[in-house]
LOBA-102766 format. One line per field, with one value per residue: x, z, y of N, C-alpha, C in turn; residue number from 1. Coordinates in steps of 0.2 Angstrom, whole numbers. Layout:
N
neast <- (X;...) .
nup <- (Z;...) .
nnorth <- (Y;...) .
caeast <- (X;...) .
caup <- (Z;...) .
canorth <- (Y;...) .
ceast <- (X;...) .
cup <- (Z;...) .
cnorth <- (Y;...) .
i <- (NUM;...) .
This chain:
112
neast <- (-176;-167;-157;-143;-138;-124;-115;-113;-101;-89;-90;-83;-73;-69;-74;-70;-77;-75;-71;-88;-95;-105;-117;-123;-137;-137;-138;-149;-142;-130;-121;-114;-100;-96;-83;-70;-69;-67;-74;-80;-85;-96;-104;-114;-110;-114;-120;-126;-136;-132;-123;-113;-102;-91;-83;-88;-97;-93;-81;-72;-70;-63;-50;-49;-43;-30;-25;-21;-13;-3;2;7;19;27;28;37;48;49;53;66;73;75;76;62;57;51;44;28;13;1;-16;-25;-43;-52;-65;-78;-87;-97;-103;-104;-94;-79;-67;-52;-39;-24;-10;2;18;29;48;58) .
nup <- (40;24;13;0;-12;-21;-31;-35;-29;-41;-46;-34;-27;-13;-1;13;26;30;43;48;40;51;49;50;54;59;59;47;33;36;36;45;50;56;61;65;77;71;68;56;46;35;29;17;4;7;-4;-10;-1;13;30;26;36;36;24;9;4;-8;-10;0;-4;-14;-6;0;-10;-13;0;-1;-11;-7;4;-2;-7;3;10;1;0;14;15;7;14;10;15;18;21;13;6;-7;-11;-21;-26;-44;-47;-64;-69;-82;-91;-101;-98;-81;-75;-65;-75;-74;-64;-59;-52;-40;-37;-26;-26;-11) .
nnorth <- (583;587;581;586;579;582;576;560;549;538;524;511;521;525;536;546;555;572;584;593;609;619;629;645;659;671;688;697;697;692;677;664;651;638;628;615;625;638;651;659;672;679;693;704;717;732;739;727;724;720;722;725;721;710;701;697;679;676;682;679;664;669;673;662;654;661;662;648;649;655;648;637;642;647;635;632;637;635;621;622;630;642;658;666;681;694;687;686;686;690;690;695;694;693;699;695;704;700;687;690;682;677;676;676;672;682;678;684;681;686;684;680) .
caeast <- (-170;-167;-152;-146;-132;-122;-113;-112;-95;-90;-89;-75;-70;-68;-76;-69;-80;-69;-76;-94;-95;-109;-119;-127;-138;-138;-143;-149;-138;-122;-119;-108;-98;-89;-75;-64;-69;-67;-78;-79;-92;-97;-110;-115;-110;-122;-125;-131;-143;-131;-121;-103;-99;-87;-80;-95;-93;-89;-75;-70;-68;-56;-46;-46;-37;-25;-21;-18;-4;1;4;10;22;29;29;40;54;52;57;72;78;75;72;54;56;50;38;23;9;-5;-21;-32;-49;-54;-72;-79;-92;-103;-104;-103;-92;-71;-63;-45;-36;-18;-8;6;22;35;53;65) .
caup <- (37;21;12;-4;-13;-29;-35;-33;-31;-45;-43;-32;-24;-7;1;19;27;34;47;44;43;56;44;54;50;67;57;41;27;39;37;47;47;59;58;71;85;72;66;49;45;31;24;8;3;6;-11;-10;4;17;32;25;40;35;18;7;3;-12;-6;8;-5;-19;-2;1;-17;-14;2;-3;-15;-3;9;-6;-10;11;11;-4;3;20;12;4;17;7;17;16;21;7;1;-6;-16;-25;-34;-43;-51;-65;-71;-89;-90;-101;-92;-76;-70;-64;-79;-74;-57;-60;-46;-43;-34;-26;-22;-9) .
canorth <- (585;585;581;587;577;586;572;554;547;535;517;509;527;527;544;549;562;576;588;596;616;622;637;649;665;676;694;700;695;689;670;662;646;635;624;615;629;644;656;662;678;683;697;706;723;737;740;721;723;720;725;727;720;706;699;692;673;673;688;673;659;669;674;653;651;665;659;642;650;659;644;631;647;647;629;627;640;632;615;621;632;648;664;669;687;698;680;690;685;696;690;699;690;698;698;694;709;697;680;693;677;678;670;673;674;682;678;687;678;689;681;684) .
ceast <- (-170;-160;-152;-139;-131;-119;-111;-106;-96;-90;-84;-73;-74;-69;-74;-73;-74;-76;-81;-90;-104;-112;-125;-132;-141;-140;-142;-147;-130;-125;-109;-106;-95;-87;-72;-64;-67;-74;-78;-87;-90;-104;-110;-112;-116;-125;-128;-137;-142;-127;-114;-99;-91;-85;-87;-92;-89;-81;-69;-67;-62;-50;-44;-41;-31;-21;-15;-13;0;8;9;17;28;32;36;48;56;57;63;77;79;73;67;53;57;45;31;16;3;-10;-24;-36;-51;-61;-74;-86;-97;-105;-106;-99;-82;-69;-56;-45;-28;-14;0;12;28;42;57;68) .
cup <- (30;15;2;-9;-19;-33;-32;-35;-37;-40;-41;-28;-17;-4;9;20;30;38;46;44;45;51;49;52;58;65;51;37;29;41;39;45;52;58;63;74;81;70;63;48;38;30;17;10;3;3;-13;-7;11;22;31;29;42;25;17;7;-2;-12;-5;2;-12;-14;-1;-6;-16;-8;3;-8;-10;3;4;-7;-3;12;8;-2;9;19;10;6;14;11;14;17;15;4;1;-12;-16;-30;-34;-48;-57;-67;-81;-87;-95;-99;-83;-70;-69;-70;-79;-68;-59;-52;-46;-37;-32;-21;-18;-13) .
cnorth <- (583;586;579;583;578;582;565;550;541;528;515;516;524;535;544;557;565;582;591;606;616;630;640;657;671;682;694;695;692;679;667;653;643;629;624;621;635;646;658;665;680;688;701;714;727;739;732;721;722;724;729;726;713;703;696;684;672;675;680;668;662;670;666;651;655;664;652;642;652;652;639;636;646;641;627;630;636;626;616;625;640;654;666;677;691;696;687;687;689;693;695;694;697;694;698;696;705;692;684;685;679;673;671;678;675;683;679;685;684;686;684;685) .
i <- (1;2;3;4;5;6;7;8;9;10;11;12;13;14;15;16;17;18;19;20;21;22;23;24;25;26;27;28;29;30;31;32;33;34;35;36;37;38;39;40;41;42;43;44;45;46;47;48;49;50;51;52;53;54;55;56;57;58;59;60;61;62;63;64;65;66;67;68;69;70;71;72;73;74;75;76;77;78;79;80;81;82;83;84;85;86;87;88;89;90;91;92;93;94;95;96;97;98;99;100;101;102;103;104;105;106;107;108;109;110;111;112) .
């Protein structure tokens, strides 16, 4: 086995591991994932090479940031008693067509 480490805590930190993810490659270009007993799939789009059969990764991990508004956004009404019907959040990632990387996430909040 060979283990690949991307950064080395500083000095003095304390590192708690937290659960592993489980990565798996059952067809083609579909990689999975699991986590505490779920199962998270992804694959490539068919103009990639693959099946289209689930969100790609990278897809999976802007969905992780938009979720995590979405929950901090849910949590922040629950706490103060604020009806959540109507709570709405919307990102969209845009792209810098020369870097081809997401240089801005505009996240869009909607109030009861």
């Amino acid at each position: 086995m060979t283990t690949i480490t991307l950064a080395e805590p500083e000095t003095g930190q304390q590192l708690t591991p937290r659960e592993a993810f489980t990565v798996g490659f059952p067809d083609g270009m579909v990689v999975t994932a699991e986590h505490r007993g779920h199962l998270i799939r992804s694959d490539q789009p068919a103009a990639a090479g693959g099946g289209d059969s689930a969100p790609a990764p990278f897809d999976l991990f802007l969905a992780s940031i938009a979720t995590c508004a979405g929950l901090y956004a849910l949590r922040f009404c629950q706490q103060r008693q604020i009806p959540t019907a109507g709570l709405a959040v919307r990102m969209v990632p845009f792209k810098d067509e020369t870097s081809k990387r997401i240089a801005l996430l505009d996240i869009e909040l909607t109030v009861p």
